[in-house]
N, C-alpha and C positions, 0 to 999 in steps of 0.2 A: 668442408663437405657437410656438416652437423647446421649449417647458418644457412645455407642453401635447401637441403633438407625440411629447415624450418619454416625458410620464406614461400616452400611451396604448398606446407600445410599449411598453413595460415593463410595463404590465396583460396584453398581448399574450402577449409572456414567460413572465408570470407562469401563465396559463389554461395557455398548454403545456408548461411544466415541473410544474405541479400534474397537470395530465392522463399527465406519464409517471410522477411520483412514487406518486399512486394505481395507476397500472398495476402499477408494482414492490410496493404493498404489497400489492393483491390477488394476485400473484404469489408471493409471499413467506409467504402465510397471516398478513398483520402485521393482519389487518384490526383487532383489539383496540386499535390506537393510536387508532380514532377516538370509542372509549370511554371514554378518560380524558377528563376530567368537563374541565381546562383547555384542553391540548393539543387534543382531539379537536373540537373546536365553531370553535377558531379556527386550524385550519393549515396555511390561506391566508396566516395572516397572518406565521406563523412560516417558511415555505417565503419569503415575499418578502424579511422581516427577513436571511432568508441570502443572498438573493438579491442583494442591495443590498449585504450584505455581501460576499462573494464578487466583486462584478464593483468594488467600491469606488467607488460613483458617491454624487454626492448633487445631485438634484434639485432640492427643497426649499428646499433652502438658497440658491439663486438667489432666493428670494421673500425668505426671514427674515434670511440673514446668515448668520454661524455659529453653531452649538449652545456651550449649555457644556462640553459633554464629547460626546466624537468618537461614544459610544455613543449618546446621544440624537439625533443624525444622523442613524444607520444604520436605529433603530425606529421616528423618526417620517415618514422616507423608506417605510420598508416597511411601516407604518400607510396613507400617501397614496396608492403604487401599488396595495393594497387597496382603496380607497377610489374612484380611478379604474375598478373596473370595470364597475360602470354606465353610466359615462361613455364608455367605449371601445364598450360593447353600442351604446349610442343612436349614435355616430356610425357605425360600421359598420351602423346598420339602417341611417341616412340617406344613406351610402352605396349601399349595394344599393339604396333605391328611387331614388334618382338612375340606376341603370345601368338598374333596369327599364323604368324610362320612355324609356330612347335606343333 
């Protein structure tokens, strides 16, 4: 319950440091990074991969074990918190209509 918990705050995380990173690149006139044909389509996924990287957590690896190499921890951790954020959408709607109805 505590790993699910965790993959939704860190979706959480993730939507608000994405939401200031775009702020800074419209800011910046960077808008062109969302054009490169890799980067630009997936970097959500690259912004989490640092994310996980930077705070040095792993998630994940409560379910599998350890990785063979420290870096496939770090991408497939920031692969899942990607992945979670569907997940985090549907429980916070189901959230909010639980407060609507008290």
């Amino acid at each position: 319950m505590y790993i699910v918990a965790s993959l939704i705050v860190l979706a959480m995380a993730l939507g608000a440091v994405s939401s200031v990173l775009d702020t800074v690149i419209d800011t910046l006139g960077l808008g062109a990074i969302r054009s490169i044909p890799v980067l630009g389509g997936h970097l959500d996924v690259a912004i989490s991969i640092g994310m996980i990287w930077l705070l040095d957590i792993s998630v994940v690896e409560r379910f599998t074990g350890g990785m063979r190499s420290d870096w496939m921890g770090v991408v497939v951790n920031g692969a899942v918190i990607v992945a979670c954020i569907p997940l985090k959408d549907k429980v916070l709607e189901a959230v909010g209509k639980g407060f609507a109805r008290g």
